[in-house]
C-alpha positions as CSV (number, residue, x, y, z in Angstrom):
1,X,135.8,140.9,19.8
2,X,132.7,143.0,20.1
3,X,132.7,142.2,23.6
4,X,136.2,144.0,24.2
5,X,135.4,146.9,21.4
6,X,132.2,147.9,23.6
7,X,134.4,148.0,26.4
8,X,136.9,149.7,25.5
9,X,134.5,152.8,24.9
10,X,133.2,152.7,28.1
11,X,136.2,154.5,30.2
12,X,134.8,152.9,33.5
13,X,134.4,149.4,32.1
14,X,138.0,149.9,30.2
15,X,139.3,150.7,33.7
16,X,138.1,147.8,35.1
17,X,139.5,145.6,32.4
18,X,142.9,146.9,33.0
19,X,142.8,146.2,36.8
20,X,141.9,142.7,35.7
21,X,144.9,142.2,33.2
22,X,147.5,143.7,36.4
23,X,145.9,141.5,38.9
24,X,145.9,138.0,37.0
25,X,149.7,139.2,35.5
26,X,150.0,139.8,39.1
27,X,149.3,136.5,40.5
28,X,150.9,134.0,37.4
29,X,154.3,136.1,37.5
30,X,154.5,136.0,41.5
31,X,157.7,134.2,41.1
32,X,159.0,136.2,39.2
33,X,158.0,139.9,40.3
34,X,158.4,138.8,43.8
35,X,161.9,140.3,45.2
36,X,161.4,137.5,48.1
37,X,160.3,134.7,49.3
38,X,156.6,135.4,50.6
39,X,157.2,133.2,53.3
40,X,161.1,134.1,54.5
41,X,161.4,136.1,57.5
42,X,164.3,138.6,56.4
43,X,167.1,139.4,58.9
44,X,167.1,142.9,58.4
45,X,162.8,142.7,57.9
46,X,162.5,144.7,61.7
47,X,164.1,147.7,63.2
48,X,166.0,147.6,66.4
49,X,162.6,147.7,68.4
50,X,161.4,144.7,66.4
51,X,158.7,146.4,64.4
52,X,157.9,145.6,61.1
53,X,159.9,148.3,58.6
54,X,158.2,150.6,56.6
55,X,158.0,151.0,52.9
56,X,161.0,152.2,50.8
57,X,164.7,150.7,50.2
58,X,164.8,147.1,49.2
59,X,161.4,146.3,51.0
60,X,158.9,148.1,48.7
61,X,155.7,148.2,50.9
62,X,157.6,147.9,54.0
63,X,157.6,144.3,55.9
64,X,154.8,142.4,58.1
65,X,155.4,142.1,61.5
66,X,157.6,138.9,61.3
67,X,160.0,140.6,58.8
68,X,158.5,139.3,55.4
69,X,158.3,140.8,52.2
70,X,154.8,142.5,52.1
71,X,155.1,143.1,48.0
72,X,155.9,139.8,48.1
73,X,153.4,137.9,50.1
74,X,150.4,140.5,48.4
75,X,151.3,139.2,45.0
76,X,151.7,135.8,46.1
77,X,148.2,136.5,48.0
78,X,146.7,137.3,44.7
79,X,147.2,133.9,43.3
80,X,145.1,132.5,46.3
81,X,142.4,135.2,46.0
82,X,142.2,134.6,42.5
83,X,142.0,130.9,42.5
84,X,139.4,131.0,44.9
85,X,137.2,133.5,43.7
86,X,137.5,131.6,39.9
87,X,137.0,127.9,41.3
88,X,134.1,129.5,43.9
89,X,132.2,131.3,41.8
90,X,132.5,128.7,38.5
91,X,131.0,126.4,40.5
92,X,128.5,128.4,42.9
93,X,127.3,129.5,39.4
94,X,127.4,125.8,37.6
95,X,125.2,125.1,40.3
96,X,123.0,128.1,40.1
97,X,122.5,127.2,36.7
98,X,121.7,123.2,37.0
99,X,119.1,124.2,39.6
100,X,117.6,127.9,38.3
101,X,116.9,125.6,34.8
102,X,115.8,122.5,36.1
103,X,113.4,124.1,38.7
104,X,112.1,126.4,35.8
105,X,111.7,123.4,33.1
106,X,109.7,121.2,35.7
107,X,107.3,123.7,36.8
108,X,104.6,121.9,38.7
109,X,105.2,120.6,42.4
110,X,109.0,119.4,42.0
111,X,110.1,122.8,40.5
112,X,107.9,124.7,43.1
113,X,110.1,122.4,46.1
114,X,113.4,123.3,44.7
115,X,113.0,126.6,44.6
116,X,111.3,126.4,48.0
117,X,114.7,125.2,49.3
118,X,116.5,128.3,47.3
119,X,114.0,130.3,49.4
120,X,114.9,129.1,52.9
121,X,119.2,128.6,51.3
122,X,118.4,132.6,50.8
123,X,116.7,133.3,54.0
124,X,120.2,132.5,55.8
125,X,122.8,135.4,56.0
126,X,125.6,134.6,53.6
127,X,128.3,135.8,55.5
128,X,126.7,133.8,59.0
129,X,126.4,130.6,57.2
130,X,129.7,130.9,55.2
131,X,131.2,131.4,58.7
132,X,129.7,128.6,60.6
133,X,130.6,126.1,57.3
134,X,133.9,127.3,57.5
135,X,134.4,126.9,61.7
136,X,132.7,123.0,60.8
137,X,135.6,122.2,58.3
138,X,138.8,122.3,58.7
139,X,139.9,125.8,56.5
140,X,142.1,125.7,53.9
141,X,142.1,127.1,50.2
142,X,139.8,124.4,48.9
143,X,137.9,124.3,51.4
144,X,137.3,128.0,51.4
145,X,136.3,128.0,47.8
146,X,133.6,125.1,48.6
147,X,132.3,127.1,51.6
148,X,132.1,130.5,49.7
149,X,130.4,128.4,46.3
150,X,128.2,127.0,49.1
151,X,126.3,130.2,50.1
152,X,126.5,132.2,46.9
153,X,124.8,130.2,44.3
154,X,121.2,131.2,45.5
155,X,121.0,134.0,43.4
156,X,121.9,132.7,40.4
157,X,119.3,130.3,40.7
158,X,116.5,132.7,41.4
159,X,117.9,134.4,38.2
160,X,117.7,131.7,36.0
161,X,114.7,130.2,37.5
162,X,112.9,133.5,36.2
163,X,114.3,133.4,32.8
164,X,113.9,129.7,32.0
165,X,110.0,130.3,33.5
166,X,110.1,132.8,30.7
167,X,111.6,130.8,27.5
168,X,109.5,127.5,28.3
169,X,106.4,129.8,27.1
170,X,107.9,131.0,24.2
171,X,106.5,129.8,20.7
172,X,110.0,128.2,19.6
173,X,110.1,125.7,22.2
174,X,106.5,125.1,21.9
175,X,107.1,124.4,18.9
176,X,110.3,122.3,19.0
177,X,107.8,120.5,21.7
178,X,105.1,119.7,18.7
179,X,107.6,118.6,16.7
180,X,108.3,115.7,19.6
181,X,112.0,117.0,20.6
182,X,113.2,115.6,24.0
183,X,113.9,117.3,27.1
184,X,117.1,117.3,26.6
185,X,117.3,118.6,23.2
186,X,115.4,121.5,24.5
187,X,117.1,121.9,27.4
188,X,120.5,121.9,25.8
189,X,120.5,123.6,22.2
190,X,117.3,125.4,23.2
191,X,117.2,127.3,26.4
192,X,120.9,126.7,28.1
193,X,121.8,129.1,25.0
194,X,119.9,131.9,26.0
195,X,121.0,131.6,29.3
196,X,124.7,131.8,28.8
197,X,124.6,136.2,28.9
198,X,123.5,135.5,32.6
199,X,126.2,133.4,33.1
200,X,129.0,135.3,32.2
201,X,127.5,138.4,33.6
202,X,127.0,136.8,37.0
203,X,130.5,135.0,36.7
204,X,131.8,138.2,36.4
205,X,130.2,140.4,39.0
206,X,130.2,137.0,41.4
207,X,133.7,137.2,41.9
208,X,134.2,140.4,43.3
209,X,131.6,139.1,45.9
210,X,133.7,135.8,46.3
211,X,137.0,137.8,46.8
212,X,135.4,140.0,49.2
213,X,133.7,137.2,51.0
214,X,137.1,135.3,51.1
215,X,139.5,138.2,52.6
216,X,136.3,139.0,55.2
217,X,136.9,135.0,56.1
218,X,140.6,135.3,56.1
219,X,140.5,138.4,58.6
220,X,138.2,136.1,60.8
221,X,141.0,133.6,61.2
222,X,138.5,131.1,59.4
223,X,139.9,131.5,55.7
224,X,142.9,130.8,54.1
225,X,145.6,129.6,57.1
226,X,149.1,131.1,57.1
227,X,151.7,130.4,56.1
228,X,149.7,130.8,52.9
229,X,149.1,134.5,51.8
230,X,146.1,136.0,50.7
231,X,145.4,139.4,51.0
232,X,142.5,138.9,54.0
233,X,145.0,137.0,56.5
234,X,147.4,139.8,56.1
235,X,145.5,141.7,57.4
236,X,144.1,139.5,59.7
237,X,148.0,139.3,61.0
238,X,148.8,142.9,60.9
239,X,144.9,144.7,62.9
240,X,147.0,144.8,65.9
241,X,149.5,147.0,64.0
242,X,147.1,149.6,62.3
243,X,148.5,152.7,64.3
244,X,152.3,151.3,64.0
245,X,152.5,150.1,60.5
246,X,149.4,151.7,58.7
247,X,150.6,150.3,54.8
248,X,150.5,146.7,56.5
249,X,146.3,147.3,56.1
250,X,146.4,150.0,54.0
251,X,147.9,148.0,50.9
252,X,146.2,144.9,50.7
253,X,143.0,146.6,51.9
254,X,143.2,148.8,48.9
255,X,143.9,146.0,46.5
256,X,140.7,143.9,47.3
257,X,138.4,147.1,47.1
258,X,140.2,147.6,43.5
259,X,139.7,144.2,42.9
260,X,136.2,144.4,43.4
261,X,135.8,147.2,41.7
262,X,137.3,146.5,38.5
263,X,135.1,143.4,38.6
264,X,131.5,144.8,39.5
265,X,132.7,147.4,36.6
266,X,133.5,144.6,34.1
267,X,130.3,142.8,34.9
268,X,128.3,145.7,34.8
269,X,129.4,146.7,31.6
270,X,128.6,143.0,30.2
271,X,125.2,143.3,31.6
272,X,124.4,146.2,29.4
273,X,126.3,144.7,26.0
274,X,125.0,141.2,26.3
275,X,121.6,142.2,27.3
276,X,120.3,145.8,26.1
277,X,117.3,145.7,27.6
278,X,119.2,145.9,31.0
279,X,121.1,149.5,29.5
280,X,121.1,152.1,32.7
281,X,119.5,150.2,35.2
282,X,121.3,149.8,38.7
């Protein structure tokens, strides 16, 4: 509760917080707030010269350019975008985690090779790798998430690597040390604790990478594969329409820079609350 009453004094942070309420309300009530099918191409969805309609009447944001809903198939889209940046950056930062602590708990020659692997995983560019995983495998939300989970879990690792490099030295685990605790007693009710703050503030801020990494991936033709919305392959299907029907990239491009927004602005806020010492910086 103190998490959400810090917030809610920090207008940018509160802001953020209510983009992230709309967008998951968003994406569970799709069948419900949805006045279509996402996926039915509507009879009356063109005009005479068979280009998509614009926004007003029954069609809210106008139809794509096979005659489909675009309200519907954007909050349709924001189930998949959400479901992949939540399953892509749980696990790209579960795996952060398992590696940032156990490279930072070993020390010696075996810590010093895993993180010599982080080093070369970060030398790659995230977006070139994340596309050249996704052209190897056969795309498709799942596989998507993996790719994405695949690529961003470097930083984490560096993160935690630091911080668990820090708490091993401290006179508490020393001391739980003396007292003949096991590894994974420490490990577990000693320094995973302290770590949790990162965590969260990473899981947070992770995900507005991971939805901007996914519609990037969509637009390339190598994400999520129609039928199936998400709000990168609308766009993806509409660039050749930009001048004709501008609200067919207008909309959902505007939704995933909110989205991303609202998260970095959630995360950033956390950063400061659950770690003080972090207050201001960028």
């Amino acid at each position: 509760m103190r998490i959400f009453k810090e917030i809610g004094r920090q207008p940018a942070a509160l802001f953020g917080l209510i983009v992230i309420a709309l967008v998951i309300l968003a994406a569970l009530g799709a069948p419900l707030f949805a006045p279509f099918d996402p996926n039915e191409q509507m009879f009356d969805g063109l005009t005479l010269e068979g280009a998509p309609m614009p926004p007003g009447g029954p069609f809210v944001l106008g139809t794509d350019t096979l005659g489909r809903d675009l309200l519907s198939r954007m909050l349709f889209g924001a189930r998949t975008s959400l479901i992949i940046g939540l399953v892509a950056n749980g696990v790209a930062v579960s795996i952060g985690l398992l590696v940032g602590i156990m490279a930072g708990y070993l020390r010696g020659w075996a810590g010093n090779l895993i993180m010599r692997f982080t080093d070369l995983m970060m030398a790659f560019p995230a977006l070139l790798l994340a596309i050249v995983l996704a052209a190897l495998l056969k795309p498709s939300l799942w596989i998507v998430a993996l790719v994405i989970a695949l690529v961003n879990w470097v930083q984490v690792a560096r993160i935690v690597y630091t911080e668990t490099r820090g708490l091993v030295e401290r006179d508490f685990i020393l001391a739980e040390r003396s007292l003949g605790a096991g590894h994974a007693r420490i490990l577990f009710l000693h320094i995973l604790p302290h770590l949790v703050p990162t965590a969260i503030v990473w899981g947070t801020l992770g995900i507005a990478t991971t939805v901007l990494l996914e519609a990037t991936l969509s637009f390339l033709g190598i994400g999520v594969q129609p039928p199936d919305p998400s709000w990168g392959n609308i766009i993806f299907e509409s660039q050749s329409y930009f001048q004709a029907a501008p609200w067919l990239v207008f909309f959902p491009g505007a939704v995933i820079l909110l989205t991303a927004l609202a998260f970095n602005l959630v995360g950033d806020a956390l950063r400061d609350i659950l770690d003080p010492t972090q207050r201001g910086r960028g």
